[in-house]
Steps between C-alpha positions, in 0.01 A plus 500: 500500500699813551681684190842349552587313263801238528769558221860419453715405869291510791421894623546535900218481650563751744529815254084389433404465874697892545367632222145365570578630851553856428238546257263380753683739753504786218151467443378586884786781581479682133168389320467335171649772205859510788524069459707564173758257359809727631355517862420164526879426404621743757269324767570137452899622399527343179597631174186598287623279221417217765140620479472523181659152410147356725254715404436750184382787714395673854151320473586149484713571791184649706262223365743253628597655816118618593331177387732219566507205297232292647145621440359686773229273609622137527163340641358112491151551493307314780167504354342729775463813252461741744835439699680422199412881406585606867807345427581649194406852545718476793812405344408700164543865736754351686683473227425780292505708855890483484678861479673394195163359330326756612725767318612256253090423350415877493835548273460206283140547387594873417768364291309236357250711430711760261768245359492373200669169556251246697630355834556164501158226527741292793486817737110574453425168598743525786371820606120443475446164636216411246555155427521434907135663531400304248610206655238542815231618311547123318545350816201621688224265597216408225246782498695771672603692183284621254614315158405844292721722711859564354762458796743726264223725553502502906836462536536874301280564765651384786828618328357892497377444902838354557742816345274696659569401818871475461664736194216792600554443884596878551200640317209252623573473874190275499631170626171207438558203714585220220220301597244754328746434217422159524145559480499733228669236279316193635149708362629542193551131438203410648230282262214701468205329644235437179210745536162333611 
């Protein structure tokens, strides 16, 4: 659920989709610290009291724009573990691969990091996907996961591989095929065969 929050007449939906626009625009031409409350205004060509009447500050307005509403991995598991992780580490850069994320993630945990007001619970579940891994961990076939392993604990994991891959594309011009990805992941959740 995005920051907006419905009060008094109804707002015009347009002024959001601009303003989410520019931001998103902002963020690739100018970088994160340029996205500020006055540009974004200027960009979308509202007044910045508009802004401010649908979000408190610059980085609800980036979490919003980078990291839409839906969460970023919207997958049914099909049981078969292995493509179910294909399947989600491929949408999980494609999403975070956007320009906008891209920028957008760097920025945010910086910010996150040093401020000393919390971000909201709703957009770390949006952003990191972890109750849609858990979902086909639970839904893989009897026997396929180890029952001691923590799936918060692999997808941290798969998380760190993932960001890697996408927010530190510049610096680690490695590219892995996903598959090894895949494989990594699948070992870690492997039972451990009892020793003889």
């Amino acid at each position: 659920m995005p920051y907006m929050q419905q009060v008094g007449r109804p707002r015009d939906s347009t002024i959001d989709d601009r303003a989410l626009a520019a931001a998103r625009t902002l963020l690739v031409e100018r970088g994160f610290e340029a996205t500020t409350m006055a540009a974004i205004a200027e960009r979308a060509g509202v007044h910045a009291s508009a802004l401010y009447r649908r979000w408190p500050s610059r980085i609800e307005v980036i979490e919003d724009a980078a990291f839409p509403a839906a969460a970023p991995v919207e997958l049914t598991p099909t049981g078969d573990l292995r493509r179910d992780l294909r399947r989600f580490i491929r949408v999980y850069i494609a999403v975070f691969g956007e320009p906008a994320a891209r920028v957008a993630a760097a920025g945010l945990l910086a910010h996150h990091r040093t401020s000393d007001k919390p971000g909201a619970p709703a957009v770390y579940l949006r952003v990191s996907s972890r109750p849609q891994f858990r979902a086909l961990i639970a839904a893989a076939p009897p026997g396929s996961v180890d029952p001691t392993v923590d799936p918060d604990d692999v997808f941290d994991m798969l998380l760190g591989a993932i960001w890697t891959r996408v927010v530190l594309f510049t610096v680690t011009t490695r590219q892995r095929p996903i598959e090894r990805t895949v494989d990594m992941v699948l070992r870690m959740l492997r039972p451990v065969p009892p020793h003889s």
